[in-house]
N, C-alpha and C positions, 0 to 999 in steps of 0.2 A: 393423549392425556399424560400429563410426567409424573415421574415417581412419588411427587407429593400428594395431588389427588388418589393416588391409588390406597398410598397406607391408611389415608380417611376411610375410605369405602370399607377395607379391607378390614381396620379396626373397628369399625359401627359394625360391620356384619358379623362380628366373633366375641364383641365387650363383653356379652354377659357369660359368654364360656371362659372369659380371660383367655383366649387364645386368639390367633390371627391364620386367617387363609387370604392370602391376596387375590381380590375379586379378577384382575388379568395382569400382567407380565406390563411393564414399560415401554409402552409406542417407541420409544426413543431409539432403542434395540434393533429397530429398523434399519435405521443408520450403521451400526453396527454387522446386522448382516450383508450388507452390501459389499464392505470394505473386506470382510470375514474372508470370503474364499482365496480374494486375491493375497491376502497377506498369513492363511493358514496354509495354501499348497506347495510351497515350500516345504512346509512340514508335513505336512499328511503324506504327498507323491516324493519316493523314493528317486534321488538324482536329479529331479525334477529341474533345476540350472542346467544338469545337461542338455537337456530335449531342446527341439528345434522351438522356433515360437510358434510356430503352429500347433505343433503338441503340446504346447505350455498352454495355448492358448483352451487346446477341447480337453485340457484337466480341471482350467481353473472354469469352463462352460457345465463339467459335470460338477464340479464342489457346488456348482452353485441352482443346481436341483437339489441338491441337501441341504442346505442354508435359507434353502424358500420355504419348503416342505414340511421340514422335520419342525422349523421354529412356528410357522402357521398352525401347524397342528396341537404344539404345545400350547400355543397364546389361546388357542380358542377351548382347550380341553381347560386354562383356569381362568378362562371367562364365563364356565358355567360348568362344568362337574367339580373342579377342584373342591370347592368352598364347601360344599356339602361332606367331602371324602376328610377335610384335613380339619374343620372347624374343632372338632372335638377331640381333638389329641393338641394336650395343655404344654407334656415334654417337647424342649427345643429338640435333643438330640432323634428323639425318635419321629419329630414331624419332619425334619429335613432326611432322612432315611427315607421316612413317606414321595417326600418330593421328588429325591435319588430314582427309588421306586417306579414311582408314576413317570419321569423321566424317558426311563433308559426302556420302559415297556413300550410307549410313544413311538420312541425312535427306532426301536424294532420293527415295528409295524409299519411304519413307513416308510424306513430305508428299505426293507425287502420289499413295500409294493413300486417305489421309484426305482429301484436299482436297476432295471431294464434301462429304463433311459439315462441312467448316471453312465451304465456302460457303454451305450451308443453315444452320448455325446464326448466322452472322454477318450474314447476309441482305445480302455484299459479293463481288463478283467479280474478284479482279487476277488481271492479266495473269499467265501460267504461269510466266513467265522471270521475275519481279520477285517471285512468292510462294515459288518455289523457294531464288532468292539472298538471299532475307530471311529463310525459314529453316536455311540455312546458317550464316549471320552470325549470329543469333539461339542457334543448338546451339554455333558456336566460343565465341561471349561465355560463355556460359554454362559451360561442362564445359574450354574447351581451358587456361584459369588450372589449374582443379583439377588435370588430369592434370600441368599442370608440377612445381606444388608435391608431389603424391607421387613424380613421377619425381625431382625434385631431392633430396627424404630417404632415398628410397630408395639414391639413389646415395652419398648422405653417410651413412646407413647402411653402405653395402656399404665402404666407405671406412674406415670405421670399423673394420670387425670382420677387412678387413683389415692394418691398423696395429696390431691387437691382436694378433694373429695374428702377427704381423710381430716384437713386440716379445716375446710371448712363447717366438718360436723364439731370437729373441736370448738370451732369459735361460738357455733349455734350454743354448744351443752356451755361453754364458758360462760357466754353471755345471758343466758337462761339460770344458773347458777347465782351469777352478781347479782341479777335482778329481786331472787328471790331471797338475797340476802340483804340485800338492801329495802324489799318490802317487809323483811321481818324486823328491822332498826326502825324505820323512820314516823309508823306509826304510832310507837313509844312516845316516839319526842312530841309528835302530834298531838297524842291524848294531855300529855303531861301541859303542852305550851296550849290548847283549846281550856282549859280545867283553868289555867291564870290568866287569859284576857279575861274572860267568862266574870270571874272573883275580880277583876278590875270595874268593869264596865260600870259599877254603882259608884266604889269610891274615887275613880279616878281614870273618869272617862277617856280623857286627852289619852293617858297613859297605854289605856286599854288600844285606841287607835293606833296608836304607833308600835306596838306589839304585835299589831294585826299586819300591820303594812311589812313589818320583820320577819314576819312568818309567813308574809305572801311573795317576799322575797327568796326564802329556804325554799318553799315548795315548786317554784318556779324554777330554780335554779336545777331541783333536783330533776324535773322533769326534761329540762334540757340539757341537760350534762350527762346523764345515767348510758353508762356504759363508753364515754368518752374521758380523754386527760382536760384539765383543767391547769390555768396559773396557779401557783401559788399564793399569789395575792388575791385569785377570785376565789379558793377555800380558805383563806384565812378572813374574808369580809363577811363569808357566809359562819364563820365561824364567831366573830363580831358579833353578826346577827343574834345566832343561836345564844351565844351570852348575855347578850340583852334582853333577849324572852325571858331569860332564867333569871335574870336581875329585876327583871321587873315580878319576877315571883318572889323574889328570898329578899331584895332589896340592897339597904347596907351589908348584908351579911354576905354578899357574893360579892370579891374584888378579884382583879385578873388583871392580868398583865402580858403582854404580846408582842415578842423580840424576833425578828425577822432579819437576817443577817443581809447586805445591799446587797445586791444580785440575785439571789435564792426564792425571791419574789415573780423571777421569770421562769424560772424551773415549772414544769409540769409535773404534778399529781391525780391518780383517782379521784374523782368529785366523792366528798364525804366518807376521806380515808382519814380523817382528824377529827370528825366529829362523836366517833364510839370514843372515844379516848375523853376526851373533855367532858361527855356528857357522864362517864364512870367516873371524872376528877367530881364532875357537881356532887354526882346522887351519893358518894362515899365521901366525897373531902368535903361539903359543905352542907348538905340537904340537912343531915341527921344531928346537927352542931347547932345551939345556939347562940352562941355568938359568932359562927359564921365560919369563913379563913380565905384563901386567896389559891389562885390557880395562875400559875404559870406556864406558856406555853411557848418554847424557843425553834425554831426553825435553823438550821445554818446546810451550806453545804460543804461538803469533806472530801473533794477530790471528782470522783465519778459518781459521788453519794449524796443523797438527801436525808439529814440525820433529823427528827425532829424529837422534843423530848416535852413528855407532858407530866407536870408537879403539882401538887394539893400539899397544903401544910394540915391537913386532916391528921385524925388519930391512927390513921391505917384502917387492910381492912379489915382484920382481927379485929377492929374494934366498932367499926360503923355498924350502927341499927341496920341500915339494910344489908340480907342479904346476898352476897352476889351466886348468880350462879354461874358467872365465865361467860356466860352466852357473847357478851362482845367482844371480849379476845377472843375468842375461839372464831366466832364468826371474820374478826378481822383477820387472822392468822392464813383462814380458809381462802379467805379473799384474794390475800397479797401471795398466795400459793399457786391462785389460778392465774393469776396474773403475772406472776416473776417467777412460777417457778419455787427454787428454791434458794431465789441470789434476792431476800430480805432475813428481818431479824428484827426480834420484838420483847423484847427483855424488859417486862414486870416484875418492880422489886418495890420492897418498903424502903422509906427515904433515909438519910442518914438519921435523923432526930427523929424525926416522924412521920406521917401524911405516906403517901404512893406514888413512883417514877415509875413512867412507861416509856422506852427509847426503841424510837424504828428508824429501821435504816433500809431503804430502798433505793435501785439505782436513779440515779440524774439522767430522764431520759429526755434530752433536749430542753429546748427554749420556743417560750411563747411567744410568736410576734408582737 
């Protein structure tokens, strides 16, 4: 098994401690202890290019009862004690201390019950305390890198899949958010645009139909777009829409006008991030008027930006009959916060002469096929 199946196992088996115990050591290692004696006895046997090759030959045949042994008895002690010993200790510095630990106690115990046969096959005797601490040092060189390097992916795994995790609950509460921000807007306009086909349907039936068809257009749209970017051109048709339900309630008294800069038409938008603005242009710049006024609605982009700007030649809103209570900027405000952050801007003012400008500016985030 190579060291990528292991940090899986080794991670599932410790996630919910946030820590990692590696289920066994890397098969691969094998390889490694084969080549081990011949190219550590050099170092380990003192003069050892002196000796004859025969005596090169029964040091590197003893190195290599340490290299069989000592590493077998590791692999198997964390293919089934480790996990249970290390799962629960979360510090990096003091779980590799662990492993040190568990290590050098291992090779204790082994090298003193092999060393009989290290010494007859090597035909060399050292001292007890200087072949013990030299296979110590010998098991740390060898295994204590490796255990780092899984302990470290393992934990940048576990890291990982919690920032996933993390980001995906963001998007749940994001998008659970929109929605309920959007169910609090759209039945407004519902109630308002049902109440004038309704008042149509005796005087002016044709009327009332195509009103209907306008508003079965909005609701469709909303259902398929809710929580996705739209054209700009596909909220400015729904916005169309939307003006024509309210014209066929106010009549002459509703005029609008609708300036779309070329190209800014393919830019992407929120579905129904222009419609709380228009529908606060009607209910203050024209609801409450009788003789009516006009709403303008410009579109352009500015660089990396989509600026749009919404206008009522209204008295303001100091002075409209209704009430407002903010509910749709704030709502919009909240919106364009979950969604950009804090790289938008939304600057409601009274107009130069009269009536209400609302200017948003949001990033240009691509183009619509």
């Amino acid at each position: 098994m190579g060291p990528q199946g292991i940090v899986g196992r080794g991670t599932r088996a410790a996630r919910s401690d946030l820590g990692f115990a590696p289920a066994r050591l890397p098969g691969e290692l094998v390889y490694l202890y084969l080549v081990a004696p011949i190219v550590a006895s050099p170092l380990l046997v003192s003069g050892f290019l002196e000796l004859t090759p025969r005596a090169m030959a029964s040091r590197v045949a003893g190195n290599y009862v340490l290299f069989a042994t000592i590493p077998l008895a590791i692999h198997a002690l964390y293919a089934s004690v480790v996990p249970k010993l290390v799962v629960r200790v979360r510090n990096l510095g003091a779980r590799l201390a662990l492993h040190a630990a568990m290590m050098a106690v291992v090779t204790v115990v082994v090298a003193f019950a092999v060393r009989p046969l290290h010494v007859r096959l090597s035909g060399h005797t050292p001292p007890l305390g200087r072949f013990l601490v030299s296979s110590i040092l010998v098991t740390w060189t060898f295994l204590l890198p490796t255990l780092i390097i899984l302990e470290l992916r393992a934990r940048a795994e576990v890291a990982d899949a919690a920032e996933r995790q993390l980001l995906e609950e963001q998007k749940t509460a994001l998008r659970a958010q929109l929605e309920a921000i959007q169910a609090r807007t759209n039945p407004h306009f519902l109630f308002n645009a049902l109440n004038t086909i309704a008042s149509l349907i005796r005087d002016d039936p044709a009327l009332a139909e195509q009103t209907l068809e306008r508003l079965a257009d909005i609701l469709r749209y909303a259902l398929k777009a809710a929580g996705e970017v739209v054209p700009v051109s596909r909220e400015i048709a729904i916005i169309e829409d939307y003006l024509e339900v309210q014209k066929a309630r106010f009549g002459a008294r509703l005029r609008y006008t609708i300036a779309v800069e070329p190209g800014a038409e393919k830019l992407t938008l929120p579905p129904f991030l222009l419609q709380p603005l228009v529908e606060n242009a009607v209910l203050h710049g024209i609801a409450g008027r009788p003789e009516g006024g006009e709403i303008a609605l410009a579109v352009r982009r500015r660089g990396t930006r989509i600026e749009v700007r919404v206008e009522d030649d209204g008295a303001g809103p100091q002075a409209s009959p209704h009430e407002g209570s903010g509910v749709g900027l704030h709502d919009l405000r909240r919106r364009l916060g979950l969604l950009y952050g804090d790289d938008f801007s939304v600057v409601a003012r009274e107009g130069e002469t009269r009536g209400f400008v609302v200017e948003l500016s949001v990033p240009a985030r691509g183009e619509a096929p």
